[in-house]
Every structure is written in C-alpha cells, then in structure tokens.
N, C-alpha and C positions, 0 to 999 in steps of 0.2 A: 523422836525425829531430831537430824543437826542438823544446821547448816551449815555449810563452808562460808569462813573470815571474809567477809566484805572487802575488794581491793579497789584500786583509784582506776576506773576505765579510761583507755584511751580516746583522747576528741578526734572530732573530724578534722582535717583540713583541705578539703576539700570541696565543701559545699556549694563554691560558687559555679563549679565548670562539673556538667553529668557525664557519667564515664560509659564509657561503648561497650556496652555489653551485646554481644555475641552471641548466637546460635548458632553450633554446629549439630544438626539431629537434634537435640535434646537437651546437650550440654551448656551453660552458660561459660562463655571463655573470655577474658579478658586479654587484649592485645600489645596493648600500647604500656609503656615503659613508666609512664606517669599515673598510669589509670592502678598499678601493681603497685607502686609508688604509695598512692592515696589508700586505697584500701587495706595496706599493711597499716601506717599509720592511725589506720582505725580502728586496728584489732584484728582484722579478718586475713586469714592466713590464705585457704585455697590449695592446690596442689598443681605443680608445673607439670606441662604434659610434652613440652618439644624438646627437640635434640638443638643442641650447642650447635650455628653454624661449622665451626673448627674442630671439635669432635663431636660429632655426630655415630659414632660407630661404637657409643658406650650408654647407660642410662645411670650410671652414677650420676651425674651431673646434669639436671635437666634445666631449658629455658622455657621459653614463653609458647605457648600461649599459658592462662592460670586459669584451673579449673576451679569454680566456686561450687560450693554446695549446695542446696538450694533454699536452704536455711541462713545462708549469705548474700544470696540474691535478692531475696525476699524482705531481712534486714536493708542494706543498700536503698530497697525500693521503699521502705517505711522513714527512709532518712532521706528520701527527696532525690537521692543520689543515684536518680532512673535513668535505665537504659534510655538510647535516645530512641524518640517512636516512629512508629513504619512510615516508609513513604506514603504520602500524600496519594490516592487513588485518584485523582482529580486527571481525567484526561489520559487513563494507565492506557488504553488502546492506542491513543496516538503517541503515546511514549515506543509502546510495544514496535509501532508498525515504521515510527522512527529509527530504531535502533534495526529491525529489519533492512530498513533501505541503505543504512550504511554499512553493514557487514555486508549485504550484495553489493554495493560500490566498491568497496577494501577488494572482494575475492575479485569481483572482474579487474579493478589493477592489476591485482598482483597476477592474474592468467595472464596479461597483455604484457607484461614484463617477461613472466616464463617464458612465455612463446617467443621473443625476441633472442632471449638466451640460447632455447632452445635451438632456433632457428639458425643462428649465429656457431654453435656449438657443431652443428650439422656439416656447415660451410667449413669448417675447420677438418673435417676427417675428410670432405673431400680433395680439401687442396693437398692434404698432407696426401693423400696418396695419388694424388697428379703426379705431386714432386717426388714420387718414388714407383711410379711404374714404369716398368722400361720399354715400353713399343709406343709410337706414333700412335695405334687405331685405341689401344686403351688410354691415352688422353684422352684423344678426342671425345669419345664415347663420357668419361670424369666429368667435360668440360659441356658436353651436353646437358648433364642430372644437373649442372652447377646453374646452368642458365636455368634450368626450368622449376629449379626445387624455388624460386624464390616468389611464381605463382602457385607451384602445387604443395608447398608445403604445410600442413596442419598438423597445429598439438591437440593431442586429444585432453579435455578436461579430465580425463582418468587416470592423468601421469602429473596431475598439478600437485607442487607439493604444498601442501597447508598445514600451519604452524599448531599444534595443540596447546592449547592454556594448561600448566601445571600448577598454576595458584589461583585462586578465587581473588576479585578484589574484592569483596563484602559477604559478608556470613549473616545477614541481615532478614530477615522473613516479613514476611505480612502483618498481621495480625489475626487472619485465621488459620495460616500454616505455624503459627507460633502455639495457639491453643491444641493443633493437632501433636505437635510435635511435644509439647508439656503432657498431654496424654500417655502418648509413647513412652516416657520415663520413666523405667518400673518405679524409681523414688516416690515419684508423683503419683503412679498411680494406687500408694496405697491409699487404705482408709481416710479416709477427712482426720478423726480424732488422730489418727496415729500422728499425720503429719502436723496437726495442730500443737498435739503435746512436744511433737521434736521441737520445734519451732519455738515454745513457750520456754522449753528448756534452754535450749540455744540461748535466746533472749537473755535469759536471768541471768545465767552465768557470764555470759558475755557483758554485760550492765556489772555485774562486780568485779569485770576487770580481767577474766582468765580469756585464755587463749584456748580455740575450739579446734581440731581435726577429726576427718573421719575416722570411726575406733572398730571399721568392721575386719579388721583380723583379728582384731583381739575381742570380737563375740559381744561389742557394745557397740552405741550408739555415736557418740564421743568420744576421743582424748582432749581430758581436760590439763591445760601449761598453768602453769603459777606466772607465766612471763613469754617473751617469745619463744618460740618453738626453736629456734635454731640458739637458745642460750640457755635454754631450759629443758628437762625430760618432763614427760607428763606425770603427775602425781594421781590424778582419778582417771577411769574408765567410766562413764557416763553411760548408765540404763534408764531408758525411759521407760516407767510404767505406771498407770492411771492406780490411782488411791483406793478403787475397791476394786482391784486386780490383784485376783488368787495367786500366787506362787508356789512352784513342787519346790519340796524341800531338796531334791534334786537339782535342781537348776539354779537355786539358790548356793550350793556348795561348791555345783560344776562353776560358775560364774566368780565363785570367791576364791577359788582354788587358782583359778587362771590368774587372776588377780596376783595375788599371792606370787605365783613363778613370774610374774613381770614385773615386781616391786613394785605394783600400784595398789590404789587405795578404790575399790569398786565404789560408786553413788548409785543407790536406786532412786531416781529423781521423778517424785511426783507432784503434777502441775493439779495446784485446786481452782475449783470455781472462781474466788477470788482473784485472782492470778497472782498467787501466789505458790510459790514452788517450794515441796516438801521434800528434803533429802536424806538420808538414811545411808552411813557407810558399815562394810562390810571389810571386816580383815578377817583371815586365815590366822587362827592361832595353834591350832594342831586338833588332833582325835582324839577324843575322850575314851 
C-alpha cells in the first residue's frame, strides 16, 4: 500500500459570514460571487453550470451558478460553513395567506389600469373613424357608441395581460422538501457505506492539500490536481473501494488501461476503520 506526499491544505477564509447554499431539485448551487470566492479559496472547486450574460449561445465558457458535489457540501457543513437554515414556520399560514392578499391587490390594479387603457384605446378607433366617414347619419350613429360605450363598456378579465416570472427570487426549501429532494439524488441515493467511503476519501485527500473533481468520464470517482485545476492537469483518477472488496482482474486492467491513455496515475483508495485511508497506485506498463 502507498500513499500520496502529504501537501500544505488550503485555509478557510471565510468562516465568519455562511454561504447560501442552494437547492435547485436536488442540486446544491452556489450564487453569489463571494460565496465562489470563499470556497475556491478553500480548496473546493465545483463545476459552473450558467451561460455568460454576453455570450450565452456557447458552453465553452460557463458562469454561475457553481455546482458542488456533495462531498463538498457535506465538507462546507463539517466546517461550520452551513447553508443558511429554512425559514422560521412560525406563523407560515398567515405568511401564506398574507402574500395571497397582496398578489389579489397587484392583479385587481393592474385590471383597473387595463381597463382604462383599454377603455381609452376603444375611444380612439372611434373618433378616428368619426373623422373619416364621409356622411352626416354615419357620424351621428360613431357619435352615439361614443357617448354610450363610456357606461356600457367592459374588459373582460380574460384579455388581462399578466406579467409571468422568469426568474425565481430564492431557490430555498423547507427542511422537509429538502430531505425529500436529497432523496431524489441518485448520488445520494446510494448505499450508506458507499457514500461514506467517497466522503472519507474526499476528506483525506482534500486535508493533504489536492484539489478534487468529478472523475465520472473517466470511469472513477475523482480527479485528483497536485494544485488548482485551472493551473494544473490532474495526476490520479480516484477509485473508491472498501479493503475486503474483491476485484476482477478484468476491471482492474480495464481501469489501468484508461488510466494509462489519459496520462494519469489510477488510486484504489481504501477507507479503514481507523479512518485511515489506504492507497494503492496502478500504472499500465505493457503485456507480458
């Protein structure tokens, strides 16, 4: 069994202000410019999922929001540096039934405003075509509708136009729609041990200093960086597998072979009781 060289981890700087961690579905996202900010300087990378306001119509170049892993999350929240927690239930009915009465306040303005527009919009096609009919009896008759449309006239609420929201302002859950939603995760929803041992791995390596990404195109668990990721390639592919876990000699070759065509160095990294993590590298040297 080796280990990989012990290196100097990054600190927090951050610890005094908790960062806004995010649920969309399932995902943890981070928003804010500061909150990307702080968690880079801590080691933890994440992966960008939005488009550039100004090019938006390429995905070379992604922004914000940052997707963390959940093995970054879960660190974050071991360092104090917790999401902030759900609103306060205290009175959620009359919050509820508050915000009801003022979204029916907003819509009936805004109908009492249409309907003036409306109303006023109406007055306008008939004068224009006062002033351009040519006989006496068809004024007259213009000049009639005109006087009467200003008791008989009605908008119907079925031609009101209402504004749709294209942005959420808060991505925030409950604290039971958050457990439902962590459910949902296929991540999450593996095994206990499984996600334990990613987790223990994560930890260690991350505590000696490397820089972590997800390594699932390349058929691991990990990409493990010597440094940050945008100054660095990664040197190991990180597998996590428990200590009295059998391996095909097969998948062992298939695994170091891949290795091998992407210049990296495979780790089978196994988490002991102790919590202590055991690592085992694997190079492709040729067929016998």
């Amino acid at each position: 069994m080796e280990e990989p060289p012990p290196r100097t981890a990054a600190t927090s700087v951050c610890d005094s202000s908790p960062l806004a961690v995010s649920l969309c579905d399932s995902a943890p996202l981070l928003w804010r410019v500061g909150d990307l900010r702080s968690v880079r300087a801590q080691g933890l990378v994440g992966a960008l999922l939005g488009a550039l306001p100004r090019t938006p119509r390429q995905n070379v170049r992604l922004g914000r929001p940052l997707l963390l892993l959940p093995e970054e999350e879960r660190l974050l929240t071991e360092r104090h540096v917790t999401p902030p927690t759900a609103p306060s239930t205290d009175n959620q009915d009359g919050g509820v039934e508050l915000q009801v009465q003022q979204y029916q306040e907003a819509q009936q303005r805004s109908y009492e405003e249409q309907s003036v527009l409306a109303l006023e919009d109406r007055k306008s096609a008939l004068l224009r075509a006062m002033t351009s009919s040519p006989t006496e009896s068809g004024d007259e008759s213009l000049q009639r509708r005109l006087v009467a449309l200003e008791s008989s006239f009605s908008f119907p609420r079925s031609a009101m136009a209402v504004q749709l929201s294209t942005a959420r302002a808060g991505l925030s859950y409950c604290a039971d729609a958050r457990d439902f939603l962590r459910a949902d995760w296929p991540i999450r929803a593996q095994d206990e041990p499984r996600r334990a041992a990613r987790y223990q791995v994560f930890r260690d390596l991350r505590g000696r200093g490397f820089y972590l990404t997800s390594a699932g195109k390349f058929g691991g668990d990990f990409l493990v960086y010597p440094g940050d990721p945008l100054r660095f390639h990664a040197h190991f592919i990180a597998v996590c597998v428990s200590l009295d876990e059998s391996l095909s000699l097969l998948d062992i070759l298939a695994v170091s072979r891949l290795g091998s065509n992407v210049k990296k160095t495979v780790l089978l990294c196994s988490p002991g009781t102790d919590g202590r993590v055991a690592y085992t590298s694997l190079q492709w040297s040729g067929m016998v």
